[in-house]
C-alpha positions as CSV (number, residue, x, y, z in Angstrom):
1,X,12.4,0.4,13.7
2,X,12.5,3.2,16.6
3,X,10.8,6.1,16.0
4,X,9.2,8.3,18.4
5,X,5.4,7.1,18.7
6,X,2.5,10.1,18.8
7,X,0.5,7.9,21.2
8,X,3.1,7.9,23.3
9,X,3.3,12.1,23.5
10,X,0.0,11.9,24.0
11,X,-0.4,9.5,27.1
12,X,2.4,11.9,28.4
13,X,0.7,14.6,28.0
14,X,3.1,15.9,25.5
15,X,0.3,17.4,22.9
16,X,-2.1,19.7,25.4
17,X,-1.8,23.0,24.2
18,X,0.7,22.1,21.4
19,X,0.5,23.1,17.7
20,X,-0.3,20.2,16.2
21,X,1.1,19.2,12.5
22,X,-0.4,15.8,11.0
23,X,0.5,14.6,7.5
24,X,-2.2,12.7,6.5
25,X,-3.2,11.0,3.7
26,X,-6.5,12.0,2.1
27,X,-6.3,11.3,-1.5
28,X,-9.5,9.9,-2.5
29,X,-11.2,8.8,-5.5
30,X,-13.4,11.2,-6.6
31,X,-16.0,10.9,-9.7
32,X,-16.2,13.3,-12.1
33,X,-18.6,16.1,-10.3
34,X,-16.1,15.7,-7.6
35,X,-18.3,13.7,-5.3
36,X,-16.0,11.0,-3.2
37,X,-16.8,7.4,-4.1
38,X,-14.2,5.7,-1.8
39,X,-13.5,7.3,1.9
40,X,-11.5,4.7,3.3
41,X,-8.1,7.1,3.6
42,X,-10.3,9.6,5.6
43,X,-11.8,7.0,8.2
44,X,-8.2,5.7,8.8
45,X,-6.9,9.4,9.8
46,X,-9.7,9.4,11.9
47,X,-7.7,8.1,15.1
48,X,-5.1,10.5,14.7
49,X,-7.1,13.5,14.6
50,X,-9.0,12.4,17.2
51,X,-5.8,11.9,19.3
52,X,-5.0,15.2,19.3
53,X,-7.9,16.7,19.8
54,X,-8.6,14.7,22.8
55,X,-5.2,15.7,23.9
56,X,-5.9,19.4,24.2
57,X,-4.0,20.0,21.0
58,X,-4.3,22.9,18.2
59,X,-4.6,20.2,15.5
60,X,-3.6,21.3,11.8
61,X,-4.0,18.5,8.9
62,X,-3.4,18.6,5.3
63,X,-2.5,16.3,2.5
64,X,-2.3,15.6,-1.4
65,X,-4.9,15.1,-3.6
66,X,-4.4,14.4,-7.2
67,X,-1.8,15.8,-9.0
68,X,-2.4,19.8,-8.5
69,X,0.5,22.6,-10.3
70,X,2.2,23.8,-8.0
71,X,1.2,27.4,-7.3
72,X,-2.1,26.7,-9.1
73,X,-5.6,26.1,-7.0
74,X,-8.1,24.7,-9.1
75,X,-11.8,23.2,-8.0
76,X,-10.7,19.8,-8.8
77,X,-7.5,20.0,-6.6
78,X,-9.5,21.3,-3.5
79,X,-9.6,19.4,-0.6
80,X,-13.0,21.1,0.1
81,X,-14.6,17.4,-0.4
82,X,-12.7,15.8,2.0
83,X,-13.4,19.0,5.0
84,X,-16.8,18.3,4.5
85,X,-16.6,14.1,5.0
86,X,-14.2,14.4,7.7
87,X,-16.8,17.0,9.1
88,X,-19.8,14.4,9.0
89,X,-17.0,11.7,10.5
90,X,-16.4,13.5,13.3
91,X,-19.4,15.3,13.8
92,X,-17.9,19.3,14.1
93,X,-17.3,21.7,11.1
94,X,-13.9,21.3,9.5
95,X,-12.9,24.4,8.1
96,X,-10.5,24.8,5.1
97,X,-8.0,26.9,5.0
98,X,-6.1,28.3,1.5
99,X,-2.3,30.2,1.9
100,X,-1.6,28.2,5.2
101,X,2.2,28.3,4.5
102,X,2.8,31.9,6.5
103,X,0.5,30.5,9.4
104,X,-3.0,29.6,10.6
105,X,-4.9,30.8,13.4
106,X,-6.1,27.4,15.3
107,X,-6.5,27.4,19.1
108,X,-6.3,24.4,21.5
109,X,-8.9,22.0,21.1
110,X,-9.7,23.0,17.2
111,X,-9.6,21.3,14.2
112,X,-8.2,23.3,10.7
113,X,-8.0,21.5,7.1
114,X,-5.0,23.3,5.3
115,X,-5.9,22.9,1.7
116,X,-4.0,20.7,-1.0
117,X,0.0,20.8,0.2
118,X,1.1,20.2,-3.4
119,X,-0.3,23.5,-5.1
120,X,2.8,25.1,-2.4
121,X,5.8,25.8,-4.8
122,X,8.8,23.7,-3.4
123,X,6.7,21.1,-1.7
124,X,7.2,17.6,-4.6
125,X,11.4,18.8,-4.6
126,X,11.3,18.9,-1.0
127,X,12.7,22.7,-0.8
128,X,14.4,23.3,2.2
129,X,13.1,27.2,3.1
130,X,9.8,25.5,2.3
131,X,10.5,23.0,4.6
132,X,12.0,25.1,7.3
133,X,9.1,27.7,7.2
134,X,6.4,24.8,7.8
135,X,8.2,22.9,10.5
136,X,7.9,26.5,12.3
137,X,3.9,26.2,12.0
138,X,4.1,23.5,14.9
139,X,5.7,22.4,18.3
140,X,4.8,18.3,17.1
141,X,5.2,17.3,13.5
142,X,2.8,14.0,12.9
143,X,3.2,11.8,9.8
144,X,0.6,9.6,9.2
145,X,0.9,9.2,5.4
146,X,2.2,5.5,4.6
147,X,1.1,5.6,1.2
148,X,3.8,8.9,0.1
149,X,6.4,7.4,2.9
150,X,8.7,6.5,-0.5
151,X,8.3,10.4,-1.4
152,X,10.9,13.3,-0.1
153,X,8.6,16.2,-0.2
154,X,8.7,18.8,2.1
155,X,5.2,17.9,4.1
156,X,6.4,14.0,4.4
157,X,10.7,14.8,4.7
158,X,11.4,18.5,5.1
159,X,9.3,19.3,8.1
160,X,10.1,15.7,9.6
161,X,13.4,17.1,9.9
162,X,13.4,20.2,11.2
163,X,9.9,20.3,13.2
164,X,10.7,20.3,17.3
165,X,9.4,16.6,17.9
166,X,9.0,14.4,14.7
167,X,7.0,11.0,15.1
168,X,4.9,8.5,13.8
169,X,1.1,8.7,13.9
170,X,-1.2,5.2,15.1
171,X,-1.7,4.0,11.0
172,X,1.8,5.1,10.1
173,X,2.9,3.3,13.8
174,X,0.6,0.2,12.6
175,X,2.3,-0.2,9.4
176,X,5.3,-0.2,10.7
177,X,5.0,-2.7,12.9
178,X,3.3,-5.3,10.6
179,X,6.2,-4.5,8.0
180,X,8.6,-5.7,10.8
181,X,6.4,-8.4,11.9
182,X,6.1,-9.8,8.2
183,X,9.5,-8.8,6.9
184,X,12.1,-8.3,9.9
185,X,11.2,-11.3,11.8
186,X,8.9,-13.1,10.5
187,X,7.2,-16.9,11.5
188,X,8.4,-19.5,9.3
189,X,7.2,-20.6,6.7
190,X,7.2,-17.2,4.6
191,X,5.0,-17.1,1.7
192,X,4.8,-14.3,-0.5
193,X,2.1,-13.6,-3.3
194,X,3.1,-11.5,-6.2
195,X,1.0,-11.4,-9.2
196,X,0.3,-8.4,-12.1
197,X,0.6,-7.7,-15.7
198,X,4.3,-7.5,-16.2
199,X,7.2,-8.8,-14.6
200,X,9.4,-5.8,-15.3
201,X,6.9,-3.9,-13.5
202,X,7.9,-6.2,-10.1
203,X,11.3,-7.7,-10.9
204,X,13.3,-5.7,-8.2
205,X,10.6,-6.7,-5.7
206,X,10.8,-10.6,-7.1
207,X,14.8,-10.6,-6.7
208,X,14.9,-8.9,-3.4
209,X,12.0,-11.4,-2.0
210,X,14.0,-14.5,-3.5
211,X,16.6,-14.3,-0.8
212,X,14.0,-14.0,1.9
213,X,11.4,-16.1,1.5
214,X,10.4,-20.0,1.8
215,X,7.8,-19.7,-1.1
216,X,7.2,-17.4,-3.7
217,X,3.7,-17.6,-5.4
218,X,3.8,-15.7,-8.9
219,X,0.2,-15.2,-10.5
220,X,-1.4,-13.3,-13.4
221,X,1.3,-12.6,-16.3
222,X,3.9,-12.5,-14.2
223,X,3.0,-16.4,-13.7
224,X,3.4,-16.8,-17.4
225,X,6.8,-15.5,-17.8
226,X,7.7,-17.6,-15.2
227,X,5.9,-20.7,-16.9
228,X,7.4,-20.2,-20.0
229,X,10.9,-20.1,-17.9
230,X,9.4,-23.5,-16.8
231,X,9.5,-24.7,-20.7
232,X,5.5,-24.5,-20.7
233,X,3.8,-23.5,-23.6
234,X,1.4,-20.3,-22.6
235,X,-0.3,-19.6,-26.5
236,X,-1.1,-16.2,-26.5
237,X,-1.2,-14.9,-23.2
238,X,0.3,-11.6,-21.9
239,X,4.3,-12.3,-20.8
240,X,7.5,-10.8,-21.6
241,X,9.5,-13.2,-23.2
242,X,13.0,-10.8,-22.9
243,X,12.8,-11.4,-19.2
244,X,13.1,-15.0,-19.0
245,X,16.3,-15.5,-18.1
246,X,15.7,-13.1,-15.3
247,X,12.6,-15.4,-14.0
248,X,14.9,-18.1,-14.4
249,X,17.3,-16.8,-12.1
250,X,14.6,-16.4,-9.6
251,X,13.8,-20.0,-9.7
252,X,17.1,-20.5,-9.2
253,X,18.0,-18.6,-6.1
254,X,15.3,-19.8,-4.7
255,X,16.0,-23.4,-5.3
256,X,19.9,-22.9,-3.9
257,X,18.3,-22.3,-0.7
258,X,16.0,-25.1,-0.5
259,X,13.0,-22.7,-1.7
260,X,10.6,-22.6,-4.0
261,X,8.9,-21.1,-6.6
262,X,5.1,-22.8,-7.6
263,X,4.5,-23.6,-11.0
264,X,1.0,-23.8,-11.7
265,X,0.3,-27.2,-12.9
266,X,-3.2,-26.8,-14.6
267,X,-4.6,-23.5,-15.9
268,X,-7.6,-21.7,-17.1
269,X,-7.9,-20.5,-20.8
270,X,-10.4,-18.8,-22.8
271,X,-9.5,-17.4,-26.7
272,X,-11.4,-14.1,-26.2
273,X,-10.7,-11.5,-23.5
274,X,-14.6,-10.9,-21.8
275,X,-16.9,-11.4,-19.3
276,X,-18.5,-14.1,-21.3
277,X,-15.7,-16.2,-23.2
278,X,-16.0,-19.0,-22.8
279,X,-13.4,-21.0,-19.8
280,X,-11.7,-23.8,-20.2
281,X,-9.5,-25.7,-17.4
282,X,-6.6,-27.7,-19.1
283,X,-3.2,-28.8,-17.6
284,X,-0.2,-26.5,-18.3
285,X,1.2,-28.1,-20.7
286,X,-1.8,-28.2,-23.0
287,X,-2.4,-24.5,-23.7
288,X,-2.7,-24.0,-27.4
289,X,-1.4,-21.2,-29.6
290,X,-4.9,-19.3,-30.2
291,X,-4.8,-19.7,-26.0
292,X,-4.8,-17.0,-23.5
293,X,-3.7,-18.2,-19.6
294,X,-6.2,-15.9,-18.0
295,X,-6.8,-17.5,-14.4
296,X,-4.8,-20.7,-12.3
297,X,-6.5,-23.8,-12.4
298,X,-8.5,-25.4,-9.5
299,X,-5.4,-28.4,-9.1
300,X,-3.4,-25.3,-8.5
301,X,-5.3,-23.1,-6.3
302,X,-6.1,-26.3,-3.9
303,X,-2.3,-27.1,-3.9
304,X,-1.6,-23.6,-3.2
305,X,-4.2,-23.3,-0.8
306,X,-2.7,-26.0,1.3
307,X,0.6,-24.5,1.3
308,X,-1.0,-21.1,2.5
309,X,-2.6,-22.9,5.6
310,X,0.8,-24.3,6.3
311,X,2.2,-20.6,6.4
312,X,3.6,-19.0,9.3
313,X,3.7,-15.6,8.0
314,X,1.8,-14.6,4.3
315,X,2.6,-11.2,2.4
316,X,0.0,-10.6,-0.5
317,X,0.7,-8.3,-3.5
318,X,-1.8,-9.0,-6.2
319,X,-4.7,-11.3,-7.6
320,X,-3.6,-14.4,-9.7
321,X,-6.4,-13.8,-12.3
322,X,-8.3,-11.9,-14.1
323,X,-11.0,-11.9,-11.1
324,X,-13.0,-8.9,-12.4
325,X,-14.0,-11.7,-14.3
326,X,-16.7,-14.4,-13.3
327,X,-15.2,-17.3,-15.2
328,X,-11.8,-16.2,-14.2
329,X,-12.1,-15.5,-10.3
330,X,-12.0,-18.8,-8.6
331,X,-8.1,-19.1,-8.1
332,X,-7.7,-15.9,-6.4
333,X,-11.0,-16.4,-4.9
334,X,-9.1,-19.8,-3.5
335,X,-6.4,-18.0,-2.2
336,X,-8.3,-14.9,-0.7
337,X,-10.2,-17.5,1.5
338,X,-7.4,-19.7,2.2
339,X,-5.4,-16.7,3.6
340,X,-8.5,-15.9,5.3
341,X,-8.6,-19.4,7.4
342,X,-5.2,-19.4,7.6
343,X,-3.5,-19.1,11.1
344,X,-0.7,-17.1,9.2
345,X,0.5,-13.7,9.9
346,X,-1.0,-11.9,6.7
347,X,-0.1,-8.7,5.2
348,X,-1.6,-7.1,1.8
349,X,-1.2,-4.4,0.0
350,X,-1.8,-2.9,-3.2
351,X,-4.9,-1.6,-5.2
352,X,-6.1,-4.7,-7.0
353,X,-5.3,-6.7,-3.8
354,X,-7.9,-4.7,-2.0
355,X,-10.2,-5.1,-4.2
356,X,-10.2,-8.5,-3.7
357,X,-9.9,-8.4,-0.4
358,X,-13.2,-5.9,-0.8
359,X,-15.0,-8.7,-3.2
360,X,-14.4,-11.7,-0.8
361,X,-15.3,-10.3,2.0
362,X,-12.0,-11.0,4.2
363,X,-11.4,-7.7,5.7
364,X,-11.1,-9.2,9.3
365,X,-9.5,-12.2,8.6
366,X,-6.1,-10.4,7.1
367,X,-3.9,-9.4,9.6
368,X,-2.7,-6.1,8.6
369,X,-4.4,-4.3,5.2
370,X,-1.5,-2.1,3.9
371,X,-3.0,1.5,3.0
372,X,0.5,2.6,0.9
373,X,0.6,1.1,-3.0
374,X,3.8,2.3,-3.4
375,X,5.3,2.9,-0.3
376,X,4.1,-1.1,0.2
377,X,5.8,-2.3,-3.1
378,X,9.1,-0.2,-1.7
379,X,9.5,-1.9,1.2
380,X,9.1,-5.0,-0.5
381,X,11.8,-4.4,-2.5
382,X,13.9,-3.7,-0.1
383,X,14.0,0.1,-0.1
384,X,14.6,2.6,2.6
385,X,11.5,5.1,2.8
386,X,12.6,8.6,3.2
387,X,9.6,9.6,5.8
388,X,10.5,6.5,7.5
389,X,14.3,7.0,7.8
390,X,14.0,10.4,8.9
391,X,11.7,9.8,11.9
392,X,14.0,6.7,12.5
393,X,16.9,9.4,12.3
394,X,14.9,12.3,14.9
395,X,14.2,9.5,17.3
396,X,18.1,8.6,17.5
397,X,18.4,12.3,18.7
């Protein structure tokens, strides 16, 4: 994917004295006095912002946070959290700014917070005289918002397309290229993990994977649609019985082209939902009506495992049981690890995934940690992002 790199500008000396326009994304958790609990977005649009500013630019940042209405500021919609972390971060007062869309008064070498960009009427619908009168804020338009690259809104489209120079900022850059790495070319054999609740929630991304890949790993309920597709019995677990014939067909695809999808031979059961029902490990064929599949059994993990360490390139979208829970942790505990020691290219992405990747302690070993849920689960699928196509598009000229 070509798009115009703001590293690049910068080692050019592009950015000195420019207006600079960065689209970050800053939505964090937040408890309920408004304290953050999780800053991880705000660290990674650290090397952006610091970019800039160590460019000689007038740097202007904003994002989304929570789900404001539009036209309507309230306390909990205000970014005025996030100015003050990103102040401690990088050690200089971040002030906030409210009504940005006119203008902002930031000189060369300062840093400005324009506040929440979804309270501006216009900005979710991507309105083009919204879009045009914020692409005339700045001289270099900077996205560096993975995780809303699947939206058209007029801070992550709009501006994109009629700033003067549209590019790519270093996490928005880095996700890019592991995407290709992973997806576009990758090193065979490629093994993808997808695992959740529901297979309807992940079908599209299921199909559109089954022409690509050498191995598809399935886990959590997804796993039990596709082991009653198998002809297993799964008692009373979560599955969706109407989609069978669409698991089915997964199988099948992948089995035309010499691929395949694991079954898990031996599972792990309990008859209670909690933290202290009690687990049992019995082979897949075994599980009884009053049963609930709630974790892949140690036979399965280790066979897994192996197959993981044989992988050339590893994409990871989701834990294959319920590993909140101690008696139901160890397969995706297994396969966190074995991706971990693996000499696979590995990519992950998606809330639950980090969490285990959080839990285990495997930060360092994964190759690239996707910051974009959505965005992540798009590309997956197959999808065109619209903040990726349009840089794509300004970089063509």
């Amino acid at each position: 994917m070509n798009v115009i790199r703001f590293t690049d500008l910068c080692a050019q000396g592009a950015a000195r004295g420019k207006r600079v326009f960065i689209r970050a994304d800053l939505n964090v958790p937040q408890d309920a006095s408004g304290a953050i609990t999780e800053d991880t977005r705000i660290r990674a649009s650290l090397p952006a912002i610091r970019l800039a500013l160590d460019a000689g630019a007038a740097v202007m940042v904003t994002s989304h946070l929570g789900r404001p209405t539009e036209g309507q500021l309230t306390p909990a919609d205000s970014l005025a959290p996030v100015a003050a972390r990103l102040g401690e971060l990088l050690g200089r007062a971040v002030p906030l700014r409210q009504n940005w869309v006119d203008g902002v008064a930031v000189e060369p070498g300062q840093l400005v917070l324009l506040e929440n960009c979804r309270v501006n009427p216009g900005e979710k619908k991507c309105d083009d005289a919204l879009s045009r009168q914020l692409a005339a804020l700045c001289d270099i338009y900077v996205n560096d918002a993975f995780g809303t690259a699947h939206r058209a809104e007029a801070t992550t489209y709009g501006m994109a397309q009629y700033a003067p120079i549209a590019c790519a900022g270093p996490l928005l850059a880095a996700e890019i290229d592991a995407l290709q790495r992973a997806l576009a070319a990758p090193k065979r054999p490629l093994v993808a993990i997808v695992a959740g609740s529901k297979v309807s929630t992940k079908l599209t991304i299921l199909q559109a994977l089954a022409s690509k890949v050498d191995r598809l790993i399935v886990g959590g309920g997804i796993a039990n649609t596709f082991m009653l597709a198998a002809g297993l019995p799964i008692g009373k677990s979560l599955a969706e019985p109407d989609l069978v014939d669409q698991a089915k067909a997964v199988i099948e695809v992948m089995k035309a082209r010499g691929a395949e999808v694991p079954i898990p031979t031996d599972v792990v059961v309990a008859t209670e939902f909690k933290a202290d029902a009690v687990a049992t490990v019995k082979p897949a064929s075994d599980v009884a009506a009053g049963e609930m599949i709630l974790d892949i059994g140690p036979d399965t993990a280790a066979r897994l495992a192996a197959q993981l360490m044989q992988a050339g390139t590893i994409v990871w979208n989701g834990p294959v049981g319920v590993f909140e829970l101690a008696p139901f942790e160890n397969g995706t505990r297994v396969i966190a690890q074995a991706i971990a020691a693996s000499p696979a290219f590995s990519i992950a992405g998606g809330g639950d995934t980090l969490a285990a990747i959080a839990k285990y302690g495997i930060e360092q070993d994964v190759g690239y940690i996707s910051t974009g849920g959505g965005a992540f689960l798009e590309v997956l699928e197959g999808k065109q992002l619209p903040a990726l196509a349009i840089l794509e598009r300004r970089a063509a000229g």
